[in-house]
N, C-alpha and C positions, 0 to 999 in steps of 0.2 A: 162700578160705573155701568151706566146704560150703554148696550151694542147701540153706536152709531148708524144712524139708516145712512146708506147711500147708492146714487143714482148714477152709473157709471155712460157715458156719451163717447162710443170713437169707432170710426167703420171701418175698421179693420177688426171682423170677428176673430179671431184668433187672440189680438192681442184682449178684445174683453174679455174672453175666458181665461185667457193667464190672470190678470188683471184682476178678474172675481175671486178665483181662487187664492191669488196672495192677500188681498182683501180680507177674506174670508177667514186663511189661516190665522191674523193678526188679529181677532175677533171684534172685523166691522159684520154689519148684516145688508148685503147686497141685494137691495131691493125691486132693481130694476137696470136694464141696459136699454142703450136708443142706439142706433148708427148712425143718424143724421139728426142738424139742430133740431129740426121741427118736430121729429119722435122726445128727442131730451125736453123740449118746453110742454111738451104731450106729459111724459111722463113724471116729471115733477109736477105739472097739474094735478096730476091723479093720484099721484104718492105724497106727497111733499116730503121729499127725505132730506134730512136735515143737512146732506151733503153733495152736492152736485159735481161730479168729476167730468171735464169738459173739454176735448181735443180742438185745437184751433182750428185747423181744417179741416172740414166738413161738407159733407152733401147738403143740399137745400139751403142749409139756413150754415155759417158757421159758428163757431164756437164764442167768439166776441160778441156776435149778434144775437146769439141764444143767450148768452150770461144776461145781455142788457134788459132782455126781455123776462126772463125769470126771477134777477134780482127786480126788476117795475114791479111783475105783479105781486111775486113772493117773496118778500123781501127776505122773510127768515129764513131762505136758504140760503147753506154760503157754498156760494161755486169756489171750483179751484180748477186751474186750467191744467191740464196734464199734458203738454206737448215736446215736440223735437224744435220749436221755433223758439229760441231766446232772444232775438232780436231787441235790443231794447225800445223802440217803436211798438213793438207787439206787447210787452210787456207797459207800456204804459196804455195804450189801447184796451186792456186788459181790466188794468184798475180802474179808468178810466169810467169804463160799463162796467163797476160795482163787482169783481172778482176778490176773495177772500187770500187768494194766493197763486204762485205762479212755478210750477215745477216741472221740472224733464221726465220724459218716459223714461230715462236712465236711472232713476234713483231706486236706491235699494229698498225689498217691499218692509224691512224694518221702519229704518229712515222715513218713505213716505206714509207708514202709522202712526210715527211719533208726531211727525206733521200734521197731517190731518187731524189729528186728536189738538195739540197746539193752536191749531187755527178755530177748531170750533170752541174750545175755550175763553177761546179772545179773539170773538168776529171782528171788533173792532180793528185791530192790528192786523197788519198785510204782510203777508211772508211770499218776497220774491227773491232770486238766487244772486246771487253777487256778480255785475257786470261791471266791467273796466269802461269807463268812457272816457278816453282818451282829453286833457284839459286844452282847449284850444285858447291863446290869446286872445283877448281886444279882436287885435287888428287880423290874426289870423280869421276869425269869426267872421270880420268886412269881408278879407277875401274870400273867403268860400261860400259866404252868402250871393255874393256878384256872380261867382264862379257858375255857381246854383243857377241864376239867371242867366248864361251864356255868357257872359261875356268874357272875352279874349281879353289874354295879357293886357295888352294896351290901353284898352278900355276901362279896365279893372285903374291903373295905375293913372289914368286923367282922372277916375273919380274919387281914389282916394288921395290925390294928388302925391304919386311918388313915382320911382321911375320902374321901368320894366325890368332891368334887372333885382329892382329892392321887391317889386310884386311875384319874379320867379326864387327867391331866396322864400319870400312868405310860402309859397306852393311847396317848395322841397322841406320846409317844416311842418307844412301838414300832412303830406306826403308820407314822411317816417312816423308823426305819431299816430298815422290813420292804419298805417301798414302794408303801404299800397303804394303803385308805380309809375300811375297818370290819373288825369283828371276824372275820365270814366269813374273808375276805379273808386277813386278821391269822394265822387258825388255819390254813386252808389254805395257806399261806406258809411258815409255821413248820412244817409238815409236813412237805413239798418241801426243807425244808432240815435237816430231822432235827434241830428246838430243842423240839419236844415228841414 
């Protein structure tokens, strides 16, 4: 099999040369490094390597908005997002702007060869890591949608017409399968998880 070209994207130089080098030992062919989006769509222009490795944040341009832009004009590269954000909001953001896959800086440099090689095999198919998204009810869903919109107990329970203690019993169930202790908390959660 042909060494894979690829085009590694993340500003923290340090971590690209570890990064080339584990590359490298795994026998991809490292064609090129950018530290910010607008170098990575730079250099895919000029290289087209057949694999785009792509940190979420980023100087200039970030790493979502660099994929969008590379998979528009070059479609035959398939980006893979290589970051510490697993958020599943980012992770659909991701595929969203045409990403090939979605992995942690943490994976081991075997594991992320095997992958890599899996993904350019089968561009078609999306390998992203396995996130728990908590199953919220129906009615759980009302409430945290209102929630979402501000609105106070009271308010929440005249619009789904129920009482204020049946709409704090709905809150302390979303409470524990959110994993969290108030409302803040509650909304900021469910945002990270793209339920509102």
């Amino acid at each position: 099999m042909d060494r894979l070209t690829i085009m590694i994207a993340d500003d923290h130089p340090l971590f690209r040369v570890g990064l080339k080098y584990a590359l490298e030992a795994q026998g991809f062919a490292v064609a090129a490094e950018a530290g910010n989006g607008l170098e990575a769509v730079a250099q895919c222009r000029a290289i087209r390597p057949q694999v785009a490795l792509l940190d979420i944040k980023m100087p200039m341009l970030d790493g979502i908005e660099a994929c969008r832009l590379i998979r528009a004009e070059l479609p035959e590269v398939i980006v893979v997002m290589l970051t510490t954000f697993e958020e599943p909001a980012i992770i659909a953001a991701a595929r969203q702007a045409g990403a090939g896959g979605f992995l942690s800086k943490e994976t081991e440099p075997s594991e992320l060869a095997r992958i890599i090689r899996h993904i350019a095999a089968a561009p078609s198919r999306y390998w992203l890591p396995e996130v728990a998204i908590p199953q919220l009810t129906a009615r759980e869903q009302q409430v945290l949608a209102l929630l979402a919109q501000g609105l106070a107990n009271k308010a929440i329970a005249r619009q789904l017409d129920l009482s204020t203690e049946t709409v704090k019993d709905y809150l302390n169930g979303i409470y524990r399968k959110l994993e969290v202790s108030d409302r803040l908390q509650a909304l900021n959660r469910a945002r990270e998880l793209g339920l509102v």
